[in-house]
N, C-alpha and C positions, 0 to 999 in steps of 0.2 A: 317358580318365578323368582324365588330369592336367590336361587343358586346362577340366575341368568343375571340379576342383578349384582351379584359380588365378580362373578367374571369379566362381567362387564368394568367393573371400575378399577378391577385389576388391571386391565389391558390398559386400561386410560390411563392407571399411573406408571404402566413398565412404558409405551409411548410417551408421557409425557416426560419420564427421566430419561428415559433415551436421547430425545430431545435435548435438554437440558445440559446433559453430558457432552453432545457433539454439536451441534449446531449454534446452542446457545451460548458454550463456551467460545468458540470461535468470532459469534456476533459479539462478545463482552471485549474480546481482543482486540476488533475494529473499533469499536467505540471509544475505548481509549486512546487507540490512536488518533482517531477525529477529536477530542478534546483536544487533545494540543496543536492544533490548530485553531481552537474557539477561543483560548486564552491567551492573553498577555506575555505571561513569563515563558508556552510555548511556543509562540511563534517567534520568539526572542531570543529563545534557544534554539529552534530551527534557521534564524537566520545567521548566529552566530556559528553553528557546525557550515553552514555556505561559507561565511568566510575563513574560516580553517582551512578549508577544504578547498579555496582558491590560495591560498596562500600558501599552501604545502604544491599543488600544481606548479605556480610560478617560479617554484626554485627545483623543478625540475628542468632537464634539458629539452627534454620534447615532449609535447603534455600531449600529442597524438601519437598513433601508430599510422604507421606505413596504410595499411588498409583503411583506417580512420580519413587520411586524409583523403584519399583517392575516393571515397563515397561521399565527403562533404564536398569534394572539388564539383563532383559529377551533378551532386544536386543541388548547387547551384548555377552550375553554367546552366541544368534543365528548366530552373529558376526564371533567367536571363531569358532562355529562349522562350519561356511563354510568356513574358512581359513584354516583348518587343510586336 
């Protein structure tokens, strides 16, 4: 019985670091990402790389591609036609 007992809690701690190692690293990665969006100074910083990041667009010539536009054009005229 003891030797079913220490296999047993073996197993439970190689799953639980396995765990830990893969899955729970990964959920610690999201998490941090969702904080900065809870915070102040994050989402002040996410709104500041938006404006960067329009302001480098607009001094370009064409802030779309040829196909870019061809599939906004399409789904809005599909837009039009279902409002009408």
């Amino acid at each position: 019985m003891k030797l079913f007992v220490y296999k047993t809690l073996f197993v439970f701690i190689c799953v639980f670091l396995l765990f830990k190692f893969t899955v729970g690293a990964k959920l610690n990665e999201y998490e941090k990402k969702l904080q900065l969006f809870q915070s102040d100074h994050g989402r002040e910083t996410i709104r500041q790389k938006i404006r960067d990041e329009i302001k480098k667009s607009l001094k370009k010539e064409n802030i779309l591609s040829s196909e870019d536009k061809i599939l906004i054009k399409s789904f809005i005229e599909k837009i039009n036609n279902e409002l009408r």
